[in-house]
Backbone as a chain_set.jsonl record, in Angstrom:
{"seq": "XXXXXXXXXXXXXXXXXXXXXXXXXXXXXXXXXXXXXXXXXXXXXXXXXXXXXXXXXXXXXXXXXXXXXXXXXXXXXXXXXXXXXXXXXXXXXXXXXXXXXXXXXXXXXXXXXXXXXXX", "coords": {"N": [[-13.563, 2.093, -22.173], [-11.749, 3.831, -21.897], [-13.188, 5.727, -20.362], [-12.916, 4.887, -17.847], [-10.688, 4.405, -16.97], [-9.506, 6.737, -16.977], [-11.229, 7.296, -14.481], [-10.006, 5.805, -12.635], [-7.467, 6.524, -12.623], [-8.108, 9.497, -12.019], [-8.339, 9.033, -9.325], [-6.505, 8.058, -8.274], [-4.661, 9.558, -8.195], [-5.951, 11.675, -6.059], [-4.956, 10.207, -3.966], [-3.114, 9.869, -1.24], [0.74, 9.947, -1.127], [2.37, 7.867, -0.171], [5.484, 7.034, 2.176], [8.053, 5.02, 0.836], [7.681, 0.785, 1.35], [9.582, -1.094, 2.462], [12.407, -2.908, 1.094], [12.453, -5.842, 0.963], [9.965, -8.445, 1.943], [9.133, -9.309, 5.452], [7.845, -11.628, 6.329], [8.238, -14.18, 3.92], [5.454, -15.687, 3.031], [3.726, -13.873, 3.347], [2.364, -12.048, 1.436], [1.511, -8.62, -0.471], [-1.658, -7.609, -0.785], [-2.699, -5.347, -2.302], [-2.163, -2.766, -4.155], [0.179, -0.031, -3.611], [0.496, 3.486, -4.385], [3.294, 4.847, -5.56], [5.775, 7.832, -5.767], [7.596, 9.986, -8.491], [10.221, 10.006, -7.657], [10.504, 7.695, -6.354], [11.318, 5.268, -7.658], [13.683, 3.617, -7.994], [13.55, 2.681, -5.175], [11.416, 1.108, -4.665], [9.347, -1.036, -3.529], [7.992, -4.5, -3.305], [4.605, -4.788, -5.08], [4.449, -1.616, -5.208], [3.357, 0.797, -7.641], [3.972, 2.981, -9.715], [2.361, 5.466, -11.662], [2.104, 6.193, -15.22], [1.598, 8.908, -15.781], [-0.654, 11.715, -17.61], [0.215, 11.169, -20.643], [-2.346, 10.984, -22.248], [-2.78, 13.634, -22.438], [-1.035, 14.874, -24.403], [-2.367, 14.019, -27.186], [-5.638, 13.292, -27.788], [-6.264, 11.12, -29.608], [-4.447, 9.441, -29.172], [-3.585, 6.771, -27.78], [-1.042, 5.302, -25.363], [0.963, 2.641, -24.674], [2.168, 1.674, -22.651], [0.902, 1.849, -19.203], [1.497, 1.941, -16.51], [4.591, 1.728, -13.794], [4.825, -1.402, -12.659], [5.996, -2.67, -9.241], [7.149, -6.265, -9.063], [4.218, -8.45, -6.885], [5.49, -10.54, -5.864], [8.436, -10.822, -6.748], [9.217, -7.964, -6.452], [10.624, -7.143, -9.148], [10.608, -4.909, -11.489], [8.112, -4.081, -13.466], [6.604, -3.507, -16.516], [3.39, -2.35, -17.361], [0.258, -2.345, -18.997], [-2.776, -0.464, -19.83], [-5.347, -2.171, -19.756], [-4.04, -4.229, -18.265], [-3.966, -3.199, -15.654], [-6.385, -2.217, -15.215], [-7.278, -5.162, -14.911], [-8.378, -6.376, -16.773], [-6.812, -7.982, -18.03], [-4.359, -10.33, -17.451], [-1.568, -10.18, -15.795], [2.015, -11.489, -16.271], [4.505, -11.62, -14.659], [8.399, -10.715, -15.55], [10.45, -11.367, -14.931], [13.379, -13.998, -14.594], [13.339, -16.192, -12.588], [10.455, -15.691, -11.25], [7.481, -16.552, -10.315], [5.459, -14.985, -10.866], [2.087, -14.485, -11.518], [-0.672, -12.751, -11.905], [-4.012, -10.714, -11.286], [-4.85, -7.311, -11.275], [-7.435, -6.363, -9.506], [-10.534, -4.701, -8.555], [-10.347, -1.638, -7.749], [-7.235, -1.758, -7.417], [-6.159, -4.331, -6.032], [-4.781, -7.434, -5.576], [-5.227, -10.185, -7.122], [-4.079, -13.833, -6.65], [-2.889, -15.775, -9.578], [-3.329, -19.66, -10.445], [-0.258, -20.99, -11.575], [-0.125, -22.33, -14.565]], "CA": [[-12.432, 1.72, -21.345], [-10.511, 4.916, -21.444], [-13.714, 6.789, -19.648], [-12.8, 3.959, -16.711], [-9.055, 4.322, -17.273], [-9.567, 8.394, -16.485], [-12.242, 7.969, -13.454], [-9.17, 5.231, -11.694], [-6.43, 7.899, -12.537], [-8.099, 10.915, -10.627], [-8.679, 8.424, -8.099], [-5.494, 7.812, -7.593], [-3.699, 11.357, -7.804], [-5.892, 12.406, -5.25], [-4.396, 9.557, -2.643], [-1.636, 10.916, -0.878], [1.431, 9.586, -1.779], [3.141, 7.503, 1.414], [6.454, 6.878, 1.87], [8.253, 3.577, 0.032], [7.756, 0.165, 1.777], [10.834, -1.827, 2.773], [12.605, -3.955, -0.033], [11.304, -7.317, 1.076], [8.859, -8.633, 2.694], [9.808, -9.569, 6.389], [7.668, -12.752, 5.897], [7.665, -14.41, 2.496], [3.81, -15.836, 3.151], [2.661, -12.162, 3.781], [2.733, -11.267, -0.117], [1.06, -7.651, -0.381], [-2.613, -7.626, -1.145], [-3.393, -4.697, -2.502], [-1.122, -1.789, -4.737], [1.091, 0.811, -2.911], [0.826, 4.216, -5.203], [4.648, 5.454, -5.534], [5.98, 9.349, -7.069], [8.716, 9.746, -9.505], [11.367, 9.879, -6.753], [11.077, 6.157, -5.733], [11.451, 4.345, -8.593], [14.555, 3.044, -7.351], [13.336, 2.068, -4.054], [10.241, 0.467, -5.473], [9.252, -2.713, -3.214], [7.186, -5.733, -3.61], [3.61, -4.191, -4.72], [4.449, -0.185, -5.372], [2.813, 1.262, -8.551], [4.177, 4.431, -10.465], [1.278, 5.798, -12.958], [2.94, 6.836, -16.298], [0.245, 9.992, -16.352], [-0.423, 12.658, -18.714], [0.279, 10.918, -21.572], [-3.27, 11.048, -22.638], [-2.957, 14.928, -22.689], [-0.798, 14.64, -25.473], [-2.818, 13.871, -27.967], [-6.482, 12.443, -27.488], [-6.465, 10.143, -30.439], [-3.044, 8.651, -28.833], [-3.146, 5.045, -26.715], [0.136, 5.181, -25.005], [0.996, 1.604, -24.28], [2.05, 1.387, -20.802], [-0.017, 2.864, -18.057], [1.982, 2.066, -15.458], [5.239, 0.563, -13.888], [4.619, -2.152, -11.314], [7.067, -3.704, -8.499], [5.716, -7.464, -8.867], [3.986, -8.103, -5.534], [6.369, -11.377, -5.546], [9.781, -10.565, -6.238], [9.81, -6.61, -6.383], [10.803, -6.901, -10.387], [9.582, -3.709, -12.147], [7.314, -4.3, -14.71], [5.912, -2.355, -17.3], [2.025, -2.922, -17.56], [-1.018, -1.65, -20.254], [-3.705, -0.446, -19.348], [-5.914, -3.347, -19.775], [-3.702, -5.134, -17.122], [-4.019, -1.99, -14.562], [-7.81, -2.399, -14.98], [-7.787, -5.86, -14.548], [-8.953, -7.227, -18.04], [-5.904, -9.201, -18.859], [-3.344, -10.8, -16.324], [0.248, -9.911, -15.505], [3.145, -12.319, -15.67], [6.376, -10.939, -14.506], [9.351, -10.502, -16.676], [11.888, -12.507, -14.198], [13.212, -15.256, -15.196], [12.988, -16.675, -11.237], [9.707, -15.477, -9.965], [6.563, -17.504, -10.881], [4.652, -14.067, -10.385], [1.064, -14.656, -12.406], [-1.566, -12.428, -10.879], [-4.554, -9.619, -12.084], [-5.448, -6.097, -10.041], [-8.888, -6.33, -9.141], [-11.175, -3.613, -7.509], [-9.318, -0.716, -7.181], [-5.514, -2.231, -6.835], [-6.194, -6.107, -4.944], [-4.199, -8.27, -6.172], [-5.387, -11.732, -6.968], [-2.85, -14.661, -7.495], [-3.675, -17.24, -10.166], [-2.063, -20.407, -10.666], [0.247, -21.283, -12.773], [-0.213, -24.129, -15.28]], "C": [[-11.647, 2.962, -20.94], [-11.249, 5.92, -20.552], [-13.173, 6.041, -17.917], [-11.384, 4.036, -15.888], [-9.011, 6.168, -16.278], [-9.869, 8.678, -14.907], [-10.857, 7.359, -12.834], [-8.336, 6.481, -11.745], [-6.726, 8.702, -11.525], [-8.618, 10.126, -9.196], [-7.602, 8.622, -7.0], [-4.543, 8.42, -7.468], [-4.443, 11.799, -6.466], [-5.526, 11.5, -4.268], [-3.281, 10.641, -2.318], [-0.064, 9.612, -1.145], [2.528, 8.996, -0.426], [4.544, 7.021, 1.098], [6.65, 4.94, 1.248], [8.303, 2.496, 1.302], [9.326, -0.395, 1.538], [10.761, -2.643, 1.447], [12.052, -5.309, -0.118], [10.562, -7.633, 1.892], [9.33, -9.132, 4.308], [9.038, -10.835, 5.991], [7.238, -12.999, 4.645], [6.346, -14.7, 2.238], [3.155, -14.8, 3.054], [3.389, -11.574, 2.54], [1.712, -9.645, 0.025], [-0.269, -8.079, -1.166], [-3.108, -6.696, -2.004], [-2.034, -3.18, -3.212], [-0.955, -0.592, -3.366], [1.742, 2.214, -3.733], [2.582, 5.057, -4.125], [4.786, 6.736, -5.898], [7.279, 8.955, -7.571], [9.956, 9.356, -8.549], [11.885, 8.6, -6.193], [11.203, 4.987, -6.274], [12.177, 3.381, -8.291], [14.635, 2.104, -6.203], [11.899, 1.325, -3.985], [10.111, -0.918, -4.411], [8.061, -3.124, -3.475], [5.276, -4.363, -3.745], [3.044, -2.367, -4.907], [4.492, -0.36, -7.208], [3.305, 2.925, -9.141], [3.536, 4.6, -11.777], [2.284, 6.693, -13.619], [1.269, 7.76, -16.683], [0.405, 11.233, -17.079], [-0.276, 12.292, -20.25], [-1.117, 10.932, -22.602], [-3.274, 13.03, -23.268], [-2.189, 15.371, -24.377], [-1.587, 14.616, -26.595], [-4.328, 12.856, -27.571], [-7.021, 10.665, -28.331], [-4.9, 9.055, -29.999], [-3.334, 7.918, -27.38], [-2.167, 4.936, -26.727], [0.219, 3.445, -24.996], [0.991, 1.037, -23.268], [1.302, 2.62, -20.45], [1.095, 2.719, -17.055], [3.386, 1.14, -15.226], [4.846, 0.198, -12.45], [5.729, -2.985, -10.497], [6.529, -5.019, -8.779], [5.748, -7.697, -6.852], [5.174, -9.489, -5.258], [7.534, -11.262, -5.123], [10.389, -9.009, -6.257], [10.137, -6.342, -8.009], [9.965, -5.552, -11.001], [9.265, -4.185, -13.335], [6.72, -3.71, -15.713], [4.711, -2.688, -17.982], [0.791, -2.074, -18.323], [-1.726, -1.396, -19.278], [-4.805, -1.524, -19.219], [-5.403, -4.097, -18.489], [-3.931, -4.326, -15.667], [-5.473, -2.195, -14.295], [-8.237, -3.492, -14.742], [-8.649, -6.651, -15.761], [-7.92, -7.874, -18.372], [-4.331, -9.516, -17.479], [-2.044, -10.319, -16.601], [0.915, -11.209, -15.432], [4.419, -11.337, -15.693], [7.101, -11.453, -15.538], [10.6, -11.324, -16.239], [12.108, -13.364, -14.397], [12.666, -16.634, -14.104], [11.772, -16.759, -10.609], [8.428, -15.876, -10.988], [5.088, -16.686, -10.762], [3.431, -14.251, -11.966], [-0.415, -13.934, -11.41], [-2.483, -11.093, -11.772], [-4.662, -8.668, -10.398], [-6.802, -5.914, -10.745], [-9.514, -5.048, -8.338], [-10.652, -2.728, -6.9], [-8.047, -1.205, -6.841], [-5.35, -3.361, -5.77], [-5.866, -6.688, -5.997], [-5.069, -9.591, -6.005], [-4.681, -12.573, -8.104], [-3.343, -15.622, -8.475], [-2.729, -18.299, -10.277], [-2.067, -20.655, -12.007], [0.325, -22.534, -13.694], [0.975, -24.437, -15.756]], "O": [[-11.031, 3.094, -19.882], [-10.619, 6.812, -19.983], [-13.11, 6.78, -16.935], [-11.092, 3.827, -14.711], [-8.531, 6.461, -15.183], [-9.367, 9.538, -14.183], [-10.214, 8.295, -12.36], [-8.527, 7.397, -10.945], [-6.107, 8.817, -10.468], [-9.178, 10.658, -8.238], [-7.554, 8.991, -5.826], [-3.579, 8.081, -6.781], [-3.693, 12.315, -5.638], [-5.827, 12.062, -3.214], [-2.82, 11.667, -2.818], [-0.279, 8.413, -1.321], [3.336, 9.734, 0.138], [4.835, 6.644, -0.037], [5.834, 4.018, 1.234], [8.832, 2.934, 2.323], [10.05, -0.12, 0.581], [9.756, -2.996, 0.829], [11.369, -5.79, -1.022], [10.504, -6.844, 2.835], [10.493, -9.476, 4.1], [9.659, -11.348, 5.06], [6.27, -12.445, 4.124], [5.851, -14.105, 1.28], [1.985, -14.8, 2.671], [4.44, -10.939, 2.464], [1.02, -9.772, 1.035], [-0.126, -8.832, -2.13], [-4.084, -7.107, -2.63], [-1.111, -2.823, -2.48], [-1.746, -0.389, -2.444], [2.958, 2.345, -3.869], [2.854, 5.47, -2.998], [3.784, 7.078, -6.525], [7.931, 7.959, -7.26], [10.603, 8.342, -8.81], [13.0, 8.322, -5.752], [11.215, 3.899, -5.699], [11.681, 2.256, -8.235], [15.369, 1.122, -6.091], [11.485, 1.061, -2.857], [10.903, -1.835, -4.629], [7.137, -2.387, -3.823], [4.913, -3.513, -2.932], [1.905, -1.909, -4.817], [5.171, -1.119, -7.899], [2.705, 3.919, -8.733], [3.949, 4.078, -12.813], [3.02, 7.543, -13.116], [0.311, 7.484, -17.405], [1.508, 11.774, -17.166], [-0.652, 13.126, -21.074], [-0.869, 10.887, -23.807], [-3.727, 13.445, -24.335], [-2.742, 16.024, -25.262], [-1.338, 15.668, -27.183], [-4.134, 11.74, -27.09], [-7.663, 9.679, -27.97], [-4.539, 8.066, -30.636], [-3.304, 8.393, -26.244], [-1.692, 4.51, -27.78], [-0.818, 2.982, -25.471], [0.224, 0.167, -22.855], [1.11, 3.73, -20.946], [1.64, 3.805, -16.856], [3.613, 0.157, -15.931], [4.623, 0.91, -11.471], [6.313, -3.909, -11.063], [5.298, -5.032, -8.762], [6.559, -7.403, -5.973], [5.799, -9.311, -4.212], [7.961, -11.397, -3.977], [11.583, -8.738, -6.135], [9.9, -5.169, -8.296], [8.752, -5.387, -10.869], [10.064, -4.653, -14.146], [5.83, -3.128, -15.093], [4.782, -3.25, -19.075], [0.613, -0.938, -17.884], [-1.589, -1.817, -18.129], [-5.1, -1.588, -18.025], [-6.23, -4.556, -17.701], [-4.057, -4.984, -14.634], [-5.8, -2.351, -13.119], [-9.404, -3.529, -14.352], [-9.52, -7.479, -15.491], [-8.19, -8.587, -19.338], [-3.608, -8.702, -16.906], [-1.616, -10.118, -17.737], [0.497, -12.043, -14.629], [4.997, -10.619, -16.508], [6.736, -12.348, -16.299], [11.485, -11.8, -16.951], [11.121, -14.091, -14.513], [11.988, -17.616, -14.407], [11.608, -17.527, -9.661], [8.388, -15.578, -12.181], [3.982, -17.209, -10.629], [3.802, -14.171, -13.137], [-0.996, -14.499, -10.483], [-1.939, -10.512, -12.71], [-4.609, -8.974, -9.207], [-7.169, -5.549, -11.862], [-8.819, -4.489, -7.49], [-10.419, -2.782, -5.693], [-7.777, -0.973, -5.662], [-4.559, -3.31, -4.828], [-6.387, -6.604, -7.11], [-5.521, -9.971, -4.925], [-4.564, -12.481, -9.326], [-4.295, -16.317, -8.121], [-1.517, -18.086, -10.234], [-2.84, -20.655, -12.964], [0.862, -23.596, -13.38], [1.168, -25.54, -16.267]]}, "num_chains": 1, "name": "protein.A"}
């Protein structure tokens, strides 16, 4: 897992790093499909769908499994989330942390979101 965890990483340093999408969505139906890598600077301005990789932490120490990999806007309500690796790769689902937003969804195939329902 962590050789898988490594290859996505330098995948996704070498994107380029685009500016932050708007806070909400102009239509609520048109949820974001697919992650939106962020840098440290836009944490703040984070919308629906933007991804900031917590990287390096591996360098640290090789025998050390950080916990989070990453924080995620949810693609629903924008909530930042703080997600494992396991959920970044797509082996174990996300539910948001909001108490409002009924966000239940995994990242699939390189950063595609797919929604599941909720029981």
């Amino acid at each position: 897992m962590r050789d898988r965890c490594r290859a996505k990483l330098d995948r996704n340093r070498a994107e380029d790093v685009g500016e932050p999408r708007s806070q909400a969505p102009e239509n609520p139906s048109s949820l974001p499909t697919a992650l939106s890598r962020v840098d440290e600077s836009s944490v703040s301005t984070m919308a629906p769908g933007d991804v900031l990789l917590i990287d390096d932490m591996g360098a640290v120490s090789p025998y050390f499994e950080p916990a989070f990999h990453a924080i995620l806007a949810c693609p629903l309500c924008g909530s930042q989330v703080l997600i494992s690796t396991a959920q970044y790769l797509g082996f174990t689902p996300i539910l948001c942390a909001a108490r409002t937003c009924p966000g239940f969804f995994r990242i699939v195939d390189d950063g595609r979101f797919v929604y599941l329902p909720v029981n």
